[in-house]
C-alpha positions as CSV (number, residue, x, y, z in Angstrom):
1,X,41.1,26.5,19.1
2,X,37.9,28.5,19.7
3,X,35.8,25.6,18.3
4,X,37.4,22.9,20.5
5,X,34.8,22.9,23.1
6,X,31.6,22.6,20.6
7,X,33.6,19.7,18.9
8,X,34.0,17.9,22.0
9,X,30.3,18.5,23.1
10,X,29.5,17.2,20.1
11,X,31.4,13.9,20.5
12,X,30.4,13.4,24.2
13,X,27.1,13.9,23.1
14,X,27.1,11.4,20.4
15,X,29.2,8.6,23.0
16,X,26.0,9.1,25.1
17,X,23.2,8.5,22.5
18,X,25.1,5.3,21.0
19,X,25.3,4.1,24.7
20,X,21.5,4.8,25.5
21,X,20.9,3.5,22.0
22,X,22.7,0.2,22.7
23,X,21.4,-0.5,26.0
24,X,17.4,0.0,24.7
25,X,18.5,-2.0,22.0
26,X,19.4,-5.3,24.0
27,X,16.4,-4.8,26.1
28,X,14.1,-4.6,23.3
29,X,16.1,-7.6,22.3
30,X,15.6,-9.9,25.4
31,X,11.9,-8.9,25.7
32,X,11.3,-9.6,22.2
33,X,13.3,-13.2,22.7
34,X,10.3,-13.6,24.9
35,X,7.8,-12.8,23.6
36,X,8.6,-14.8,20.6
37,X,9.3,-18.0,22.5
38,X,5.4,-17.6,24.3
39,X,4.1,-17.2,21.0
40,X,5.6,-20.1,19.2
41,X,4.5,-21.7,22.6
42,X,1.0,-21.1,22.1
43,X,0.8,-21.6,18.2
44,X,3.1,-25.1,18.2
45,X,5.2,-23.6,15.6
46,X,7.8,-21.6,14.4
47,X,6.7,-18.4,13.1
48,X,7.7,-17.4,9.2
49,X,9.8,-14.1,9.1
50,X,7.2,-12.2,7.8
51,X,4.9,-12.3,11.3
52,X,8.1,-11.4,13.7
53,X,6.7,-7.6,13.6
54,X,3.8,-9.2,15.6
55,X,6.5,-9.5,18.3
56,X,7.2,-5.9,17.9
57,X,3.6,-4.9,18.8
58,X,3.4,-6.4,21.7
59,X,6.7,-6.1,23.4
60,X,6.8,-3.9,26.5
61,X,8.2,0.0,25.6
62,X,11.0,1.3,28.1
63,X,10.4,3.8,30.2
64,X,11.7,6.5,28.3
65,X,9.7,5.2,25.4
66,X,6.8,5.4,27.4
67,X,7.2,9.0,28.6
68,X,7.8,10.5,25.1
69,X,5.1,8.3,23.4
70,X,3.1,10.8,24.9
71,X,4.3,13.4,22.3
72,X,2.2,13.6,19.1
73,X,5.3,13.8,16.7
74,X,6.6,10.3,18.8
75,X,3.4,8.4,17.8
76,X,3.2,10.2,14.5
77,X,6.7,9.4,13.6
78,X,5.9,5.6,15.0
79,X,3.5,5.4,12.5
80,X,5.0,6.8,9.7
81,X,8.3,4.3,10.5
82,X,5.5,1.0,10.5
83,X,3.9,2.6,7.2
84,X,7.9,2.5,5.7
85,X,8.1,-1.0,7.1
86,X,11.7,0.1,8.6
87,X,12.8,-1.1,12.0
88,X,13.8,2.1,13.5
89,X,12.9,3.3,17.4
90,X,11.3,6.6,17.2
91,X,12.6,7.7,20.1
92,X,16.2,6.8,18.3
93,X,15.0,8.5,15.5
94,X,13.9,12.0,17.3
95,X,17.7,11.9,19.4
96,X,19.3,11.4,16.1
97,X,17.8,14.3,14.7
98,X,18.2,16.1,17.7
99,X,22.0,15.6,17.0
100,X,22.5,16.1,13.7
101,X,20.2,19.9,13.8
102,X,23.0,20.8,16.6
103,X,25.9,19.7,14.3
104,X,24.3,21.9,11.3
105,X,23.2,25.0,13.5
106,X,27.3,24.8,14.5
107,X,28.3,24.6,11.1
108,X,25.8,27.3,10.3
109,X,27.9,29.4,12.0
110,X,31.0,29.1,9.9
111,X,28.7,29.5,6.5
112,X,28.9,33.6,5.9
113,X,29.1,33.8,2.1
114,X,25.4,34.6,1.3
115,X,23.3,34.3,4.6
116,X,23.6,35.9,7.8
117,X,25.0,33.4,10.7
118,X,22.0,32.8,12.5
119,X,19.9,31.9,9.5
120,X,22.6,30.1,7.8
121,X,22.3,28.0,11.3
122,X,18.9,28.1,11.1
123,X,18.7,26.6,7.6
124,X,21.3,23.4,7.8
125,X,19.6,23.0,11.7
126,X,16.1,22.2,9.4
127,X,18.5,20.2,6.5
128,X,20.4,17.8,8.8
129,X,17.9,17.6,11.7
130,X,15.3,16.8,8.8
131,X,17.5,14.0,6.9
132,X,16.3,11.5,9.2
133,X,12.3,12.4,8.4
134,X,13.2,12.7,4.7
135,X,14.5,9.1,4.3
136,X,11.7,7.6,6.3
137,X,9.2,9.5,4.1
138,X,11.8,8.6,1.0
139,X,11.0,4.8,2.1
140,X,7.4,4.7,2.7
141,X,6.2,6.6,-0.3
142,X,7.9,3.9,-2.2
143,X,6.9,1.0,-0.5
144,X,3.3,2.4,-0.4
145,X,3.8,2.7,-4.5
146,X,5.1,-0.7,-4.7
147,X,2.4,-2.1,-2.6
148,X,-0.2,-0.5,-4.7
149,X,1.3,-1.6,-7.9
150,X,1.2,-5.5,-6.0
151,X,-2.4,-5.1,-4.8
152,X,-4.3,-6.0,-8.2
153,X,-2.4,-9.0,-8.2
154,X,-3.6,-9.6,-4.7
155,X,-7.3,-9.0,-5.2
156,X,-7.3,-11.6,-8.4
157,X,-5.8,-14.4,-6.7
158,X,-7.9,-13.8,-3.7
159,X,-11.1,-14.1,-6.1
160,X,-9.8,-17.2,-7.4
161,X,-9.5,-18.6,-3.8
162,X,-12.7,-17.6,-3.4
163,X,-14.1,-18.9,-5.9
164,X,-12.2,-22.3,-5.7
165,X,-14.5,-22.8,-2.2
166,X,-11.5,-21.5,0.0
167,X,-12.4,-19.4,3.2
168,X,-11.1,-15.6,3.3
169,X,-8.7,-16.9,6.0
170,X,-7.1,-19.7,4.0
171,X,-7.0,-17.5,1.3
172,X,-5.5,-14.6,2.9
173,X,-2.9,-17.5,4.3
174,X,-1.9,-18.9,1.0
175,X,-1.7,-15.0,-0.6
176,X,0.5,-13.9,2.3
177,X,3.2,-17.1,1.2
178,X,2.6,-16.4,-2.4
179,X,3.5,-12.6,-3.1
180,X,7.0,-11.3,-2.3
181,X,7.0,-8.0,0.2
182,X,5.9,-5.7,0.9
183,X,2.5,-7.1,0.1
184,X,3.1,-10.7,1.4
185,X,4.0,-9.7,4.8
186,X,1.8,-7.5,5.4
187,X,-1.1,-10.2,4.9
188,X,0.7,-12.4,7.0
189,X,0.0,-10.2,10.2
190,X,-3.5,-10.0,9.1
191,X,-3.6,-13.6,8.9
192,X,-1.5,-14.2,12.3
193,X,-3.8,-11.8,13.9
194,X,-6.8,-14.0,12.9
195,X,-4.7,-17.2,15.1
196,X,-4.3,-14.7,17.8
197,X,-8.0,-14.2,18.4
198,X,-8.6,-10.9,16.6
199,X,-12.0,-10.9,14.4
200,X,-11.1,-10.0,10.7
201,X,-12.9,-6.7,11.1
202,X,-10.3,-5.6,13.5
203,X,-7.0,-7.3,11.7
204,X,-8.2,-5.8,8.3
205,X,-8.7,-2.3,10.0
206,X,-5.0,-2.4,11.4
207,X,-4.5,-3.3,7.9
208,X,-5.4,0.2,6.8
209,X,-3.7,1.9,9.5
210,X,-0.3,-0.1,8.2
211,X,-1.2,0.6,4.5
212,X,-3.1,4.2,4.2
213,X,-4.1,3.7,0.4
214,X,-7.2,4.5,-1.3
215,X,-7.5,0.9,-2.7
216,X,-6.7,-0.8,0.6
217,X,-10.0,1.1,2.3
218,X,-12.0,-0.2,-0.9
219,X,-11.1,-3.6,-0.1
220,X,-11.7,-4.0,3.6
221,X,-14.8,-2.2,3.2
222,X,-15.8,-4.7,0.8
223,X,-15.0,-7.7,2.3
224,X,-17.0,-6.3,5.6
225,X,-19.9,-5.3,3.7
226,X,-19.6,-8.9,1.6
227,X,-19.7,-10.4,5.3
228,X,-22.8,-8.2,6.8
229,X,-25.1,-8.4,3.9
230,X,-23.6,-11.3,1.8
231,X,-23.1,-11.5,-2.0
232,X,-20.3,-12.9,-4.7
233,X,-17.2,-11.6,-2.6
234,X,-15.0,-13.1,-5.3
235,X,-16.5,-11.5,-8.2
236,X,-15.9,-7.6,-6.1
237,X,-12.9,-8.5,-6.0
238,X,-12.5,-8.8,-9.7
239,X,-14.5,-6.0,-10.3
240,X,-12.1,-4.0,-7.8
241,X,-8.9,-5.2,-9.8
242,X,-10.1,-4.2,-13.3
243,X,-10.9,-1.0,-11.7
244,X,-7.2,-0.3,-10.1
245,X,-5.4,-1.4,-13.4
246,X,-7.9,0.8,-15.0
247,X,-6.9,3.6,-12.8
248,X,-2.7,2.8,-13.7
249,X,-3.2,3.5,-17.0
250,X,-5.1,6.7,-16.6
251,X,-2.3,8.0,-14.3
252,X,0.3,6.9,-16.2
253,X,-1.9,9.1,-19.3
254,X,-1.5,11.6,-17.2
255,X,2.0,11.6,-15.7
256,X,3.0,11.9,-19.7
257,X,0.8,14.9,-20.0
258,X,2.4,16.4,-17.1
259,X,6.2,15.6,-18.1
260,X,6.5,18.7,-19.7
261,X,5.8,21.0,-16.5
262,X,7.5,18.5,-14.4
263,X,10.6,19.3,-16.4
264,X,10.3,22.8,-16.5
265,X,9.4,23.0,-12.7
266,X,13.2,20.9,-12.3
267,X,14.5,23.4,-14.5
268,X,13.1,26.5,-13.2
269,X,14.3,25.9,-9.4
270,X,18.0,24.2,-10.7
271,X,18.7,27.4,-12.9
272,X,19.0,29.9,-9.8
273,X,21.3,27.7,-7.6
274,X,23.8,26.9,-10.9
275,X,23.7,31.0,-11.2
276,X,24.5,32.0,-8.2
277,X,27.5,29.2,-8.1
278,X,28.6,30.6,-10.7
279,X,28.8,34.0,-9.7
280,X,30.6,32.9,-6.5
281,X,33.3,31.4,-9.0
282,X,33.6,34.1,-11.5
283,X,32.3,36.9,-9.2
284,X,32.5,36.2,-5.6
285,X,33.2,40.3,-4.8
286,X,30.0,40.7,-6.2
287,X,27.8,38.6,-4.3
288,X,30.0,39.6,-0.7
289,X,29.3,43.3,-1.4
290,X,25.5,42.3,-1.7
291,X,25.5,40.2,1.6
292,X,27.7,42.8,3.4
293,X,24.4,45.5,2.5
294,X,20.9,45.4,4.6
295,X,18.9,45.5,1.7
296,X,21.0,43.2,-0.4
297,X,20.0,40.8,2.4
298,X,16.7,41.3,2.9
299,X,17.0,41.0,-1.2
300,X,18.5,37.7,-0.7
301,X,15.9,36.2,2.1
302,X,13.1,37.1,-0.7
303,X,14.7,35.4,-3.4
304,X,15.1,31.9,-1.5
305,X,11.9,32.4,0.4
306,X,10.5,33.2,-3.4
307,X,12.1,29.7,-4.6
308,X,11.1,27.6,-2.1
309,X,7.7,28.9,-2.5
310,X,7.8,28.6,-6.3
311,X,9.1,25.0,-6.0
312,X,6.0,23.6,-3.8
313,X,3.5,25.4,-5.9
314,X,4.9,24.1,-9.2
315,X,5.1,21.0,-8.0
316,X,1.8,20.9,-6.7
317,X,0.4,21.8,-10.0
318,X,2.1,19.0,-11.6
319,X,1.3,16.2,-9.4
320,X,-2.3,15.4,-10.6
321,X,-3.8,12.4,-8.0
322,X,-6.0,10.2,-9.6
């Protein structure tokens, strides 16, 4: 069994992260326990649902959280997790991956049918250690998307607030329990940030950091312009909903232009990866005697290192921003 010791580092190594990961877990639990009982101390109520990530901010990081919250990718990846609106430790999150690039370097290993050993480890290192990353991304790209397809809806009732002689803050309360996630909650913590003693200026700029749309930045910067120099805040707002809706259907004019590139981009990258398992069915000597050769090789590194290339270029060419 010449794989039995890699196999058994493998599970001793995984019994160890779900042990660390369970003990950080109940103390994150009991600090956040209290937190939440000072707070509903303080305010006289219960909180809703939607204002329990305010606990989150303010609990007190472990030590080892502390220490690699130092890193750049920690705090990165931190963000990044808040902007997916997922519940995941960072520190978790970097381990996991950790993990999972060993597993796929050791499977590497065993994978000699096109690639050499040590990039075929290289490669599934980068596909599993990157699966974590790529669902986080997968989750805040569409919660950013569904939150800017909410925010329109957002800026009209907020004008009719406004213009019904309610303050921002009232109005910003009543939007937060009318619209369903992930717009909602994330008003809530603006508005829960207000009863904490944060001005607006500062709870709408942690806005932005939350939500890092284009639309977002229009509208804090015109509610803090409305409230330095003054003017009909409700009728902006209006003006700034017409504007987004007006901006949807241009880039959905667009994104039917583009469907024809889009298509053949898809295409174009699928068509080499069904041809070459297709040779390994019909032809497998054929692609062996290639890999077994230097040059067939260094033939092969080009060609993938040519389709991943041609992949990100064609898709930057089709995806137009508006």
């Amino acid at each position: 069994m010449p794989y039995l010791w890699p196999l058994l580092f493998i599970v001793m190594f995984a019994l160890v992260l779900l042990a660390v990961s369970l003990g950080l877990r109940l103390l994150e639990a009991e600090r956040k326990k209290r937190v939440s009982s000072i707070l509903q101390t303080v305010a006289g109520r219960i909180y809703p649902e939607e204002a329990r990530i305010l606990v989150r901010q303010v609990v007190t990081t472990s030590k080892l959280e502390m220490t690699m919250a130092r890193w750049p990718i920690t705090r990165k990846l931190g963000v990044w997790i808040r902007q997916a609106g997922m519940d995941w430790n960072p520190v978790q999150v970097l381990v996991l991956a950790g993990v999972l690039a060993i597993i796929g370097a050791l499977v590497g290993t065993q994978v000699r049918v096109l690639l050499l050993p040590g990039l075929s480890s290289l490669a599934l290192a980068a596909a599993f250690g990157g699966f974590p990353f790529f669902i986080i991304s997968r989750r805040r790209a569409r919660r950013l998307a569904l939150f800017e397809r909410q925010f329109p809806e957002a800026l009209d009732f907020l004008a009719r607030s406004l213009r019904a002689g309610h303050s921002i803050s009232a109005s910003l309360d009543m939007l937060s329990a009318e619209l369903p996630p992930p717009l909602g909650p994330e008003f809530r913590i603006v508005y829960e940030e207000q009863n904490l003693g944060a001005p607006l200026e500062v709870a709408l700029r942690r806005l932005v950091d939350r939500v890092p749309l284009m639309d977002v930045r229009f509208f804090v910067s015109a509610v803090l312009l409305q409230r330095q120099t003054g003017g009909n805040l409700a009728e902006i707002l209006r003006n700034l909903a017409r504007v987004i809706r007006e901006r949807f259907q241009l880039k959905g004019q667009v994104r039917a232009m583009s469907a024809h590139g889009r298509i053949t981009a898809a295409f174009l990258t699928v068509l080499p990866i069904i041809t070459m398992l297709g040779l390994m069915l019909l032809a497998p000597d054929y692609l062996r005697s290639m890999a077994r050769d230097q040059h067939g090789r260094y033939l092969i590194a080009a060609a993938i290192l040519g389709q991943i290339t041609g992949y990100f270029l064609m898709r930057r060419i089709t995806n137009i921003k508006i």
